[in-house]
MARDREN-727075 format. One line per 5 residues: their letters; for each residue x, y, z of N, C-alpha, C, O. Coordinates in steps of 0.05 Angstrom, whole numbers. Example, Ala and Ser with C-alpha at 12.3 -4.5 7.8 and 13.67 -1.06 7.14 Angstrom:
<recs>
AS) 264,-114,156,246,-90,156,264,-66,156,285,-66,169; 257,-45,142,273,-21,143,258,1,157,268,23,161
</recs>
This chain:
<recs>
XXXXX) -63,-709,466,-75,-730,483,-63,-728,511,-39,-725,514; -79,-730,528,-78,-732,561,-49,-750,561,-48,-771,548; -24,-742,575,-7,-761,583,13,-768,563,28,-788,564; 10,-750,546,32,-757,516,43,-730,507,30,-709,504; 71,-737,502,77,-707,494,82,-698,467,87,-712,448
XXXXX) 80,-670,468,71,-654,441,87,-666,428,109,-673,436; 72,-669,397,92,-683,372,115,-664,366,130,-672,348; 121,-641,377,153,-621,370,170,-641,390,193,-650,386; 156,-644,408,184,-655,434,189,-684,419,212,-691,412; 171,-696,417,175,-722,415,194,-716,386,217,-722,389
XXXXX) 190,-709,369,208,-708,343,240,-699,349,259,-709,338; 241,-677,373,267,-670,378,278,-678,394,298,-665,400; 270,-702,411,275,-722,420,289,-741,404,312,-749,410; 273,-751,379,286,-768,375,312,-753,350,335,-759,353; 307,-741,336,323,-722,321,354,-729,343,370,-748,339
XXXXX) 354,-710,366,372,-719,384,387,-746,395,412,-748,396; 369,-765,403,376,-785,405,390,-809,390,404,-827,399; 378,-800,353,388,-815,334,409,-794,324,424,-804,308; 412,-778,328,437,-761,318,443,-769,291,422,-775,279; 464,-772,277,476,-780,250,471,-818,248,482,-830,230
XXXXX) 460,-827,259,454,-851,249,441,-855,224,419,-842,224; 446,-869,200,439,-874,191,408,-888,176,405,-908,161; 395,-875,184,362,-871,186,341,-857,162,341,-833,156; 330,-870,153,310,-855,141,294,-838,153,272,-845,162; 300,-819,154,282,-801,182,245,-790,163,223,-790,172
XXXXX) 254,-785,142,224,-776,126,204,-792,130,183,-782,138; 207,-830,123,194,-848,128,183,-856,154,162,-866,159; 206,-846,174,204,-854,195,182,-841,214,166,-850,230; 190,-810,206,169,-791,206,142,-800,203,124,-798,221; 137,-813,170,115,-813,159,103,-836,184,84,-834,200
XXXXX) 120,-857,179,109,-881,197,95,-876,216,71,-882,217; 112,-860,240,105,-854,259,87,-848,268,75,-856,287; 80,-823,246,55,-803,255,34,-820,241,12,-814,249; 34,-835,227,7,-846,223,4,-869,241,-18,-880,237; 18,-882,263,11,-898,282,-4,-868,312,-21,-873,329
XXXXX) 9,-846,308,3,-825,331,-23,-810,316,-36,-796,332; -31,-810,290,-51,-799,291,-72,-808,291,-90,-795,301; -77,-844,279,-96,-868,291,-94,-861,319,-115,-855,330; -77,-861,330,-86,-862,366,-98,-837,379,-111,-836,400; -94,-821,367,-97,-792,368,-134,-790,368,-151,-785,385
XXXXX) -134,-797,345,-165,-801,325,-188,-822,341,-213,-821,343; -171,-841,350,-188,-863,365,-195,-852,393,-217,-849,404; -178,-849,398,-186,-839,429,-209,-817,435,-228,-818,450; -195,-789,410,-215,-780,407,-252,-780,403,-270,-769,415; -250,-799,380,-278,-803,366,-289,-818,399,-310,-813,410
XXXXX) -270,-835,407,-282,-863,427,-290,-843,452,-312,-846,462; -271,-819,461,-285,-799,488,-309,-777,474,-320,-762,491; -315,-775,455,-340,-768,445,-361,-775,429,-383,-776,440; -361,-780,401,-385,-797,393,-390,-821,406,-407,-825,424; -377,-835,398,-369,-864,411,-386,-876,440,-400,-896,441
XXXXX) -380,-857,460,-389,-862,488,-411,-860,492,-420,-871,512; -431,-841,470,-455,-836,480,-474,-861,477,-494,-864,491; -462,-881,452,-472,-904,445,-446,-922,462,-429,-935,449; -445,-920,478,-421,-947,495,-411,-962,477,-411,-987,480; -403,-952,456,-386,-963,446,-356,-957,442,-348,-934,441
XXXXX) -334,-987,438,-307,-977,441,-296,-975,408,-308,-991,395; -280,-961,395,-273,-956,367,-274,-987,355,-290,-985,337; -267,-1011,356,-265,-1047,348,-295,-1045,346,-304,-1046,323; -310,-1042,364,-347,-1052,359,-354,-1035,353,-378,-1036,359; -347,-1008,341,-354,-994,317,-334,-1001,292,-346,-996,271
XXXXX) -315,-1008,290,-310,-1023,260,-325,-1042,263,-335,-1043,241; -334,-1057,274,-336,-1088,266,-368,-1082,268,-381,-1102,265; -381,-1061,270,-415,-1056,266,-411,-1038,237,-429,-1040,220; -395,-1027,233,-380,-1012,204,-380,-1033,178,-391,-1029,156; -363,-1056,185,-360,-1080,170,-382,-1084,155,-388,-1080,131
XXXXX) -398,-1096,181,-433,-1114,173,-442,-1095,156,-448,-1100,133; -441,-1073,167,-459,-1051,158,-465,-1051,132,-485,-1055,118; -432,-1041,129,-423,-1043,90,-433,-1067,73,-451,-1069,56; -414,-1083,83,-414,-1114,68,-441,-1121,70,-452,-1124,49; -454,-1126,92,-479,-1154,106,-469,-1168,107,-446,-1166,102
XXXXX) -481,-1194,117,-478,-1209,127,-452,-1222,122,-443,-1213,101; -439,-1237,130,-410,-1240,121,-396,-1262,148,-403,-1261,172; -378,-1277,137,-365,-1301,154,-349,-1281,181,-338,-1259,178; -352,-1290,199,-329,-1284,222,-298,-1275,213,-287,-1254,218; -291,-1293,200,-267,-1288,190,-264,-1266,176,-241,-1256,178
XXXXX) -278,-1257,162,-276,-1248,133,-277,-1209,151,-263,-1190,147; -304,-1213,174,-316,-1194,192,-280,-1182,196,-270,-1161,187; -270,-1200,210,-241,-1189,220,-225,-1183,206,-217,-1160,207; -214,-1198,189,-197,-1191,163,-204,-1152,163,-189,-1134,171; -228,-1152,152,-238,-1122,144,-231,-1111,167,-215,-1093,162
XXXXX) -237,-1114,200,-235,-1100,216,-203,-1099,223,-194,-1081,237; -189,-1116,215,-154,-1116,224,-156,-1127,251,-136,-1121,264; -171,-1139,260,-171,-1154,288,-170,-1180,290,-186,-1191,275; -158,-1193,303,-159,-1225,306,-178,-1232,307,-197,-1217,314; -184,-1265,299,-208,-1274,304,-214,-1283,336,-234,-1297,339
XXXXX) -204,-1279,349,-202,-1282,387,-215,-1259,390,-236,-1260,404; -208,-1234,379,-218,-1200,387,-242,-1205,378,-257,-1205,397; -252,-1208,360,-270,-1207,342,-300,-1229,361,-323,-1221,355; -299,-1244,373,-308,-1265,382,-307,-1247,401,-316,-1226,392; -299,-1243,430,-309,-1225,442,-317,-1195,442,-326,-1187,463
XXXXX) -314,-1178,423,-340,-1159,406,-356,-1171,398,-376,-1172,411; -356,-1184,377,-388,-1198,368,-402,-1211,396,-426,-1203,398; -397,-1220,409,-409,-1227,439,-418,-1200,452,-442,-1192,453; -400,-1188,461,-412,-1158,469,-435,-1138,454,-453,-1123,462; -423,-1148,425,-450,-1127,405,-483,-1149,404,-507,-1142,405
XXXXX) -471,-1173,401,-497,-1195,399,-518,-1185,428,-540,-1176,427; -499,-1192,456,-522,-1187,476,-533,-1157,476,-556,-1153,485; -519,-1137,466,-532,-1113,461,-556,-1112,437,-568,-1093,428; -558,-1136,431,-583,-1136,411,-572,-1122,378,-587,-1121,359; -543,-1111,377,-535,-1101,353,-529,-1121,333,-534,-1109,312
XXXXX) -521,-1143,327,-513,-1160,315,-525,-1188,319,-536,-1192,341; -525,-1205,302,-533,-1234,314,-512,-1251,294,-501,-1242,273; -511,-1277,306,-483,-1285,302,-511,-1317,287,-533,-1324,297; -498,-1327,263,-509,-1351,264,-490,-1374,245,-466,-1370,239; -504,-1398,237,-486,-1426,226,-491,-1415,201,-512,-1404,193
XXXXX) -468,-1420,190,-459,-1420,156,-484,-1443,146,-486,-1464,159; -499,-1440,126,-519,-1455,109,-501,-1489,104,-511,-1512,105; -472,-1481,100,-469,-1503,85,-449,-1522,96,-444,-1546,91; -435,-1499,118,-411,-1510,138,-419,-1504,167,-414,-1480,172; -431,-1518,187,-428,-1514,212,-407,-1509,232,-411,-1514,255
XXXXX) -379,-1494,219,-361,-1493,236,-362,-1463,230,-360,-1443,245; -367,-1467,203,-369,-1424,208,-385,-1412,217,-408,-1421,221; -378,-1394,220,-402,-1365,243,-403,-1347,211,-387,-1347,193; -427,-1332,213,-442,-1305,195,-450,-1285,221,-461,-1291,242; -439,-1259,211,-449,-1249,234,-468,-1224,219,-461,-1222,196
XXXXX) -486,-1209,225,-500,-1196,211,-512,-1177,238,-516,-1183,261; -517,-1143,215,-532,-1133,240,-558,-1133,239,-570,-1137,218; -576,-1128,271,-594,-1133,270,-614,-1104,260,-602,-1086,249; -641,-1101,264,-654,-1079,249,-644,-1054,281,-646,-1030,279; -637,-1065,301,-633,-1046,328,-594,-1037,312,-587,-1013,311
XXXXX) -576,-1059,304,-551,-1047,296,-559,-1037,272,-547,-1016,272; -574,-1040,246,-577,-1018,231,-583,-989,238,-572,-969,227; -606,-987,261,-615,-961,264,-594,-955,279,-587,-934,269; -575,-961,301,-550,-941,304,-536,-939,288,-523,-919,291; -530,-952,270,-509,-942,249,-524,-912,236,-523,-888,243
XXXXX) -535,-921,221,-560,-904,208,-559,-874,221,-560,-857,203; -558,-866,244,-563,-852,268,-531,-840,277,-524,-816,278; -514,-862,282,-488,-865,293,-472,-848,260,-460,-826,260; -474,-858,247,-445,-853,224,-454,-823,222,-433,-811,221; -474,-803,221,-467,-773,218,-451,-760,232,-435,-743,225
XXXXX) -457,-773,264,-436,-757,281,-417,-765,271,-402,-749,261; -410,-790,269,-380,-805,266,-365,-778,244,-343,-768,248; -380,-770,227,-368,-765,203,-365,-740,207,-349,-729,192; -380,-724,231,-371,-693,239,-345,-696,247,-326,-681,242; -347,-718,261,-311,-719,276,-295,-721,255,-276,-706,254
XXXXX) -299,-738,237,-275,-741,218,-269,-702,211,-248,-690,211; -297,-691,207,-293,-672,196,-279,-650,222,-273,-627,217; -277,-660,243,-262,-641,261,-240,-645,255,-225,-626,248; -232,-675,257,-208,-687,261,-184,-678,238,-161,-684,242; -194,-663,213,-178,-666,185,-181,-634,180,-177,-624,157
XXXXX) -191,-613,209,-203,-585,197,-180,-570,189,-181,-553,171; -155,-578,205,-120,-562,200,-118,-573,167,-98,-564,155; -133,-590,151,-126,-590,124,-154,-579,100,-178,-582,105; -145,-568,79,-157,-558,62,-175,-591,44,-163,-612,41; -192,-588,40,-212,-613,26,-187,-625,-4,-184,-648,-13
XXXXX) -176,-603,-10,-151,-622,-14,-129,-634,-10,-120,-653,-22; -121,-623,6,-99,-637,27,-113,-661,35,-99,-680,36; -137,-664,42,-151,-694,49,-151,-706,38,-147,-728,47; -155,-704,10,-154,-724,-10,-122,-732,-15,-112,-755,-14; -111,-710,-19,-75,-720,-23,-72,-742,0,-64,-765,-4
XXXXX) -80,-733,24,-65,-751,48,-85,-781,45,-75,-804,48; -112,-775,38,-118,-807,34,-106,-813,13,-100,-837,16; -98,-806,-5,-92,-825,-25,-59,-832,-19,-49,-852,-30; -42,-816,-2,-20,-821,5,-16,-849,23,-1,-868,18; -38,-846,46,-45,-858,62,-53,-889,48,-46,-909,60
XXXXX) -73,-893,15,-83,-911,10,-55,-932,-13,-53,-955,-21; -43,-912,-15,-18,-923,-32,4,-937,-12,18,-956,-20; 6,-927,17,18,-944,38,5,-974,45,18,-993,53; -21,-974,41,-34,-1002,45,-24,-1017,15,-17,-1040,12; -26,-995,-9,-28,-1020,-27,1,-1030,-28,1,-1054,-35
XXXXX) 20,-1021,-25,39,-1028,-17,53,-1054,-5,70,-1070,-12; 36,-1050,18,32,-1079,45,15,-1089,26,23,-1111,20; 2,-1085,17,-21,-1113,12,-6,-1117,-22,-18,-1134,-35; 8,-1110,-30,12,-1122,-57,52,-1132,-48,65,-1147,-63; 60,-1124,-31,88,-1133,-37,98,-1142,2,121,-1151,8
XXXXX) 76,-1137,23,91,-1137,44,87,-1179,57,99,-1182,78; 79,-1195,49,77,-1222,45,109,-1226,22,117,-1248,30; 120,-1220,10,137,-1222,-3,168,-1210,19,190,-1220,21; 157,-1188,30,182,-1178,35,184,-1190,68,205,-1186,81; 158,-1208,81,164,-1221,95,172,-1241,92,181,-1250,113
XXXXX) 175,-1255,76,184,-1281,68,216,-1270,70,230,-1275,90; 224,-1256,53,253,-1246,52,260,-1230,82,283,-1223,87; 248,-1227,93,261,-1213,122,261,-1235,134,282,-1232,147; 248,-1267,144,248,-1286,144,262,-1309,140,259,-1331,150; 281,-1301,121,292,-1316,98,275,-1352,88,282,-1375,83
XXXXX) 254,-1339,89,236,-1359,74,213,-1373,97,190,-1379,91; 223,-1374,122,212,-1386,146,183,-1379,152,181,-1355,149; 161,-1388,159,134,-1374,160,142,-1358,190,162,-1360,204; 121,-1343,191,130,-1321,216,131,-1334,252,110,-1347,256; 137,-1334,260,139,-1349,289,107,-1340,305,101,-1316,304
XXXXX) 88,-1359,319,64,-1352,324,63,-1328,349,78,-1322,367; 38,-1318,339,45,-1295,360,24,-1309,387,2,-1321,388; 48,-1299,408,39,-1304,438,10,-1298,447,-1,-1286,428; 1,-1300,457,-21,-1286,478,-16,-1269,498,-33,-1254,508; 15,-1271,506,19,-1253,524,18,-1271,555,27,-1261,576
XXXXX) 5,-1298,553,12,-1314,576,31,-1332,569,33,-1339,546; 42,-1339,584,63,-1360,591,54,-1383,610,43,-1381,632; 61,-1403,597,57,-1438,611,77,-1430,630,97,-1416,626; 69,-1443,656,77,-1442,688,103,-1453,685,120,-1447,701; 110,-1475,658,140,-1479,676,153,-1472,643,165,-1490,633
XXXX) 149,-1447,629,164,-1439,618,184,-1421,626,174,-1403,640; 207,-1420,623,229,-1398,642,223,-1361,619,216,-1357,595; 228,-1345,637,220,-1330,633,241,-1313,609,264,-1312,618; 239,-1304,587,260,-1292,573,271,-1271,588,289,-1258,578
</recs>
């Protein structure tokens, strides 16, 4: 990627830097590179398939979501997409005036949103997911069709992981406390600055 350096430097970088510290370096490894190869992958797919339909990688999950599921609560939309419900509210705004999605009142609760795509976001999906899926197939060509499968399922045993024990092991990193809310990133005018 433009502006980032090769994954040898960055590894013997840190190899160096952490010297004999006490470190899981395999995990750390693993960790790592699966936050650098999402970024790697996103950027990618987003400067080629992606652009030709103006869209950014978030309003292609979250047209991915509908797609799958249908119609389905706001909440529920993000959960699947891993995005807040703030992110999510402005994508669905951006995909709604593009005519891809339409947003409407829950039958039974007027506070919830359903968001669903429209017959214009079916036909890009429809249209959109082959390229999508050449890229994947660029993106995975340094591995053999089994090595893909090993690494998804490597990859899918790290989620079940988080999703079956990482609410537990936050409570205990916590020591019981719920998690402190996360910021916005603005600060009230007469808060002092950390």
């Amino acid at each position: 990627m433009p502006g980032q350096r090769p994954i040898a430097e960055t590894e013997r970088m840190i190899r160096a830097k952490l010297g004999g510290a006490p470190v899981h370096h395999d995990q750390m490894a693993m960790v790592g590179n699966i936050h650098r190869a999402a970024a790697a992958v996103r950027q990618h797919v987003e400067n080629s398939v992606l652009r030709g339909s103006d869209l950014t990688w978030t309003g292609f999950v979250v047209l991915w979501v509908v797609w799958i599921w249908g119609e389905m609560e706001t909440r529920l939309v993000a959960a699947e997409a891993g995005i807040s419900k703030g992110t999510l509210t402005g994508v669905a705004r951006t995909l709604e005036s593009r005519g891809l999605v339409r947003r409407s009142e829950h039958p039974s609760d007027g506070r919830r949103v359903l968001l669903a795509l429209t017959d214009e976001g079916e036909e890009l999906m429809q249209s959109l997911f082959p390229e999508f899926n050449e890229e994947e197939v660029f993106v995975a060509a340094q591995l053999s069709d089994e090595e893909s499968r090993r690494t998804a399922d490597a990859l899918r045993r790290v989620v079940v992981q988080i999703e079956a024990h990482g609410e537990e092991r936050r409570r205990q990193l916590l020591g019981g406390e719920p998690p402190v809310p996360r910021r916005s990133g603005r600060r009230a005018k007469d808060t002092p600055h950390a």
